[in-house]
N, C-alpha and C positions, 0 to 999 in steps of 0.2 A: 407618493413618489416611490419608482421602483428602490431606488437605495433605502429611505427610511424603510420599506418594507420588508428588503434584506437582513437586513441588520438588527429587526424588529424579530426574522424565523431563528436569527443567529443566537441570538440573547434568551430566546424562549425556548431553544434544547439546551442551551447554557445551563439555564435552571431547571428546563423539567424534565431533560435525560429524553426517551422515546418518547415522540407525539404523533402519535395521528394525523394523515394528514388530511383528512377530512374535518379535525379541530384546527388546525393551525387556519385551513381554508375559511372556518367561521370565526375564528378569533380580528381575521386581517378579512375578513370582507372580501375575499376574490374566491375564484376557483380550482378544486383540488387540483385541474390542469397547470393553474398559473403558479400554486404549489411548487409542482414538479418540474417546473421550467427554471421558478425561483433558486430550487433547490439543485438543480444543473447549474444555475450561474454561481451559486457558491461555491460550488466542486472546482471548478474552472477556475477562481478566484484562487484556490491554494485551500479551503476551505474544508478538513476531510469531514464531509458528512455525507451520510450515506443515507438510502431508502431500501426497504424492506416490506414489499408487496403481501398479502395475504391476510387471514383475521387477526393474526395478534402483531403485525407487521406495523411498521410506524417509521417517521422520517429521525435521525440518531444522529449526534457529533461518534466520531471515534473515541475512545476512552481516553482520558487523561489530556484531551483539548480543552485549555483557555483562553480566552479571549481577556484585555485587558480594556477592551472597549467601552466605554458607559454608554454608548448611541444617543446622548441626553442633546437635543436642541436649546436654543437661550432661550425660549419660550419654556420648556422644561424643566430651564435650570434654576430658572426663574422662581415657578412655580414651588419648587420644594424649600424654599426660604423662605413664605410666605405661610406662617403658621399661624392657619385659625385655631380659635379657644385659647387663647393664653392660659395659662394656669392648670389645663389639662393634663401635661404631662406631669408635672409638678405632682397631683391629686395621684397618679398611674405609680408613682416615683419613676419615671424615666425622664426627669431632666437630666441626668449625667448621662443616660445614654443617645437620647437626643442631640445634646452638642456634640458628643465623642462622635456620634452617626454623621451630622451633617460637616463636622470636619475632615472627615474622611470624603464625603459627596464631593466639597472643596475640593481635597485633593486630587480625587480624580477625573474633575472636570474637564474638557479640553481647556489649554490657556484662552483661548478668544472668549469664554464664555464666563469665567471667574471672575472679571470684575461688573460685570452686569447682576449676577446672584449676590456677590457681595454689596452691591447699594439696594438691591431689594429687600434684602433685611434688614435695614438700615433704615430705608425711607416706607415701607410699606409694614403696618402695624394693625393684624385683625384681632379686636375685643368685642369678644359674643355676649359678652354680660348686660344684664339689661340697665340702662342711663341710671343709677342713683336709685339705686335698687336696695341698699341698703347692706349692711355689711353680712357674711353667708356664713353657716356655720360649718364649722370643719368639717369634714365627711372622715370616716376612714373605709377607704374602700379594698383593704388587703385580701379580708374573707371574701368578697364577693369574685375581685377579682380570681384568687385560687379555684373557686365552683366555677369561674367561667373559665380557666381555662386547664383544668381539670375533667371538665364535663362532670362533677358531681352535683348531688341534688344537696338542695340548702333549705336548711330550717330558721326561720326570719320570726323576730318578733318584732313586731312593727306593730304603729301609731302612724294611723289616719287624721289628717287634717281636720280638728275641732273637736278631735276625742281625747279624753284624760287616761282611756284603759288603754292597753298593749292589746294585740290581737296574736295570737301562733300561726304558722304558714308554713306547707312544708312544698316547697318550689322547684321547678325544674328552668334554670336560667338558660337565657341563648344569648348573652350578654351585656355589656353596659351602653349606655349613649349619654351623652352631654348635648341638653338642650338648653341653651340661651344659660350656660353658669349652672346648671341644675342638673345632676349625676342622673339617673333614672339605670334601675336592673328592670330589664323588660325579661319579665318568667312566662312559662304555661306554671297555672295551679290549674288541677283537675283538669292538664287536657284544653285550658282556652286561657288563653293571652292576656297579662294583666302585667300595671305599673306598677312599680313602687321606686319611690321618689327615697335615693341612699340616704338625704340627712334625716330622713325617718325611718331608718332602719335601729331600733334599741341596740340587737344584738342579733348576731350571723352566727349560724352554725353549719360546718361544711360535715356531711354526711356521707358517709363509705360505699351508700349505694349510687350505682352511675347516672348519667341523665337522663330524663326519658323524655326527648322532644319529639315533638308529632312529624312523621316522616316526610320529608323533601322542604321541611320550613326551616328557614334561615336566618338570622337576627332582622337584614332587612323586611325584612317577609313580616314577619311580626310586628316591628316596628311599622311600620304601615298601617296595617291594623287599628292599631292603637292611637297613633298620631291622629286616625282620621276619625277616630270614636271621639275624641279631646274636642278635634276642629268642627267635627260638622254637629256637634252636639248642639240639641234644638233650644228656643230659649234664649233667655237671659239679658238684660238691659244696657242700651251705650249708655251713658251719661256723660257728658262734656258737662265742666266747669270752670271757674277761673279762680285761680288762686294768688293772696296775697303774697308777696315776696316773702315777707318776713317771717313767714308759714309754710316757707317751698321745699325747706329741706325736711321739714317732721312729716309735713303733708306727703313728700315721697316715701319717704321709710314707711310710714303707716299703710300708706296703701297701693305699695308693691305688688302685693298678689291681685291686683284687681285691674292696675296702669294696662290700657290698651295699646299706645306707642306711648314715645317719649314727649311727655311736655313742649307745647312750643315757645323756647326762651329767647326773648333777644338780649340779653344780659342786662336790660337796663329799665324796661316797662317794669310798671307795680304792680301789674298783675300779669299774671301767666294763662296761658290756656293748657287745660291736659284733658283726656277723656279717659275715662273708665270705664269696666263691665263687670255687673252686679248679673248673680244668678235671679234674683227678683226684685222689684220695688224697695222692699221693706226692708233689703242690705242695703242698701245705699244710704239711711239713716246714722252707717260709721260716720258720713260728713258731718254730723250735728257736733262728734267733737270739736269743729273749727270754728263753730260759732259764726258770727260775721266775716270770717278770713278767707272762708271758700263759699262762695256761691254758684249753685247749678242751673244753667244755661237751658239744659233742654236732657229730658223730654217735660212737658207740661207734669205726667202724674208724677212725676219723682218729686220734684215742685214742689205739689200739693201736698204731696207725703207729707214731706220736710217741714210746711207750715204749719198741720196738723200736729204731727207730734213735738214741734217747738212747742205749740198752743196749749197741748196737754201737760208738757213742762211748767211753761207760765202758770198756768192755772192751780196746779199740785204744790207749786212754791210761794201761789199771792199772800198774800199777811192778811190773816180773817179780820172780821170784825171784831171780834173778841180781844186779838192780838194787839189792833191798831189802839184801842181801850188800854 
């Protein structure tokens, strides 16, 4: 609509002083025409902003105009009370500034739209953590954050998943992301894109030389990358099984990192269904800790696996003859 649209050119010289109006035209989706038509109906409106034709020319408020407007719809207002990742800010330490932020949002909302934001935080509650996942280890993420938004380079020693030694790294970060409860600093080392997962970070060291990120690439940009090396990686096994109740809570903690969704519980069956993803066959052999309490459904070789190396169990523990004497 032509008003949201208004009000939309109104707030974006608010914040960003001289704009182009060939940006504002691609930011709002119309025409540098409909721009400058827009930009006539503000004038009109009492509105001083002005335009300035030529190469460094761009559409300007007058110095020292504020607006006290938020132009926030209840769909809008909605929306910003509705905070995914619980605990995120928390980790950031911006939960004090997070409230102090959204009570001031409050305050300046139009009255009609205040108590519609006010029960959206109330009744709408987003947790990204994954189902009984087990409890997480603390992160500190103060060094990392300062190299992200410092733009310096950092020196990491970190621990790879199933390795006892520390490895050195000396990294150039484009920021952090929180996937599913799980911190991740996504760097270039050498120039090409790599994870590192914050609670395996040992120790961070922030470096005096600036960052050297490969030009025109941006945290999402990398993130992508990366996400899609994780997702489309070739390989590796379902396994559905069912699991006894009275096994469901160790059975999760133990094999967290493997849980494909979350378990199908009806709160009251004996046994549960979950599925997991093993990099090959011969992982999925972690179920033998459960003995009889989990048994796996499908695929057939996992199966076979399992009965094999029970049998090689059996047989390594019979009572010889000699014994049974």
């Amino acid at each position: 609509m032509k008003s949201d649209r208004l009000l939309s050119i109104l707030l974006l010289l608010q914040t960003r002083g001289r704009v182009p109006a060939h940006e504002l035209a691609d930011r709002l989706e119309v025409s540098v025409r409909t721009i400058y038509r827009d930009v006539e109906a503000l004038s009109a409106s009492g509105v001083p902003v002005y335009a300035e034709r030529g190469r460094h020319g761009g559409i300007e408020l007058l110095a020292g105009f504020r607006t006290d407007v938020t132009g926030l719809t209840a769909d809008e207002s909605r929306a910003l009370f509705i905070l995914a990742a619980q605990g995120a800010h928390a980790a950031l330490g911006l939960d004090a500034a997070l409230g102090s932020a959204l009570r001031k949002v409050m305050a300046a909302l139009p009255a009609p739209h205040r108590p519609a934001a006010e029960v959206t935080s109330r009744r709408i509650l987003v947790d990204a953590t994954r189902w009984r996942g087990g409890p997480r280890k603390l992160v500190d993420l103060a060094v990392l954050q300062d190299a992200v938004f410092a733009d310096r380079r950092l020196r990491l020693r970190y621990r790879h998943g199933g390795e006892r030694e520390t490895r050195t790294y000396t990294v150039d970060p484009y920021g952090l992301v929180a996937k599913a409860g799980i911190w991740y600093l996504v760097a270039d080392r050498r120039a090409k894109p790599q994870l590192f997962r914050a609670d395996r970070v040992v120790s961070a060291t922030l470096l005096d030389d600036p960052v050297r990120r490969r030009p025109g690439v941006e945290l999402a940009d990398a993130w992508e990358v990366l996400r899609r090396q994780v997702e489309d990686r070739p390989g590796g096994v379902y396994v559905t099984v069912r699991v006894h109740r009275e096994r469901l809570g160790l059975f999760l903690r133990l094999t967290a990192p493997s849980l494909a969704e979350p378990p199908e519980d009806d709160g009251e069956s004996e046994w549960v269904t979950a599925r997991l993803t093993y990099p090959a066959v011969l992982a999925a052999r972690q179920l033998l800790v459960f003995a009889d309490r989990v048994e796996v459904l499908s695929p057939p070789e996992v199966r076979a696996d399992l009965a094999e190396a029970a049998g090689s169990v059996m047989a390594l523990y019979r009572p010889s003859a000699r014994t049974a004497d």
